[in-house]
Phi, psi and omega in degrees: 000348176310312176301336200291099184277160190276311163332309178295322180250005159293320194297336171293343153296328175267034150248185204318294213290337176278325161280345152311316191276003152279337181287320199298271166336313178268004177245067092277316137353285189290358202253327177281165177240138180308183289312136189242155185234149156184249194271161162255133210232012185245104152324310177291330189264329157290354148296327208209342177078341160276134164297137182277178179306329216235349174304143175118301165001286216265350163279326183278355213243354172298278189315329177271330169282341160302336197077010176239091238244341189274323160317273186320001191250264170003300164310304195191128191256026179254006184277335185309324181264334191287279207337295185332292196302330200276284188310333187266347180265352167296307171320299177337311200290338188267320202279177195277153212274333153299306201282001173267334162325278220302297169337287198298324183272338167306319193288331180293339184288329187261026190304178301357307194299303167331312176314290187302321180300313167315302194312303195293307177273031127265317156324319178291299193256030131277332175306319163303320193298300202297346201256334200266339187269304182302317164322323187263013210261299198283296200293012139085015181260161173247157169259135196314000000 
């Protein structure tokens, strides 16, 4: 994991289509209304009733654009960083192609630190995902 660089795990995010489909995400955030219900979109949990790192997502990143923040939490407490990360790379798509330049070379500036944060909060939310799996595991519970 040493090598794992912020650039390594960014990048497939930054190109044109992945930042359209975050904009794409956050006016679909902002145009449903909590609560929201529909198909279940997890392989694990429709198999097995337990939850992944990732189950909740897509109710939290509603509930957090909402302004219903107790909600968003409750779903995943990981929409507190995906929303952000979701606005600024949606934001990319409207500003002028300097000023995403200009971001981007501040973030190279500040190595390490893009690297390590990346590092802890993939490390952070699969270990929730794992304290949250074991959790509905051992109490015999499912998540909603």
């Amino acid at each position: 994991m040493r090598n794992l660089s912020w650039q390594t795990l960014a990048t497939p995010f930054l190109t044109p289509a992945s930042r359209w489909l975050a904009l794409l995400v956050l006016v679909f955030t902002l145009v449903v209304q909590p609560p929201l219900s529909g198909p279940d979109l997890c392989p694990l949990h429709r198999a097995t009733g337990w939850p992944c790192p990732g189950c909740g997502v897509t109710r939290g990143l509603v509930s957090f654009a909402h302004a219903r923040f107790d909600e968003a939490l409750h779903w995943n407490p990981f929409v507190f960083v995906l929303w952000p990360v979701l606005f600024v790379l949606g934001s990319s798509v409207v500003l002028p192609r300097r000023a995403v330049e200009k971001g981007l070379q501040w973030v190279e500036a500040q190595e390490p630190w893009p690297s390590r944060l990346l590092r802890v909060l993939v490390v952070a939310f699969f270990g929730f995902g794992l304290v949250r799996l074991l959790s509905t595991a051992l109490n015999g519970s499912t998540f909603p």
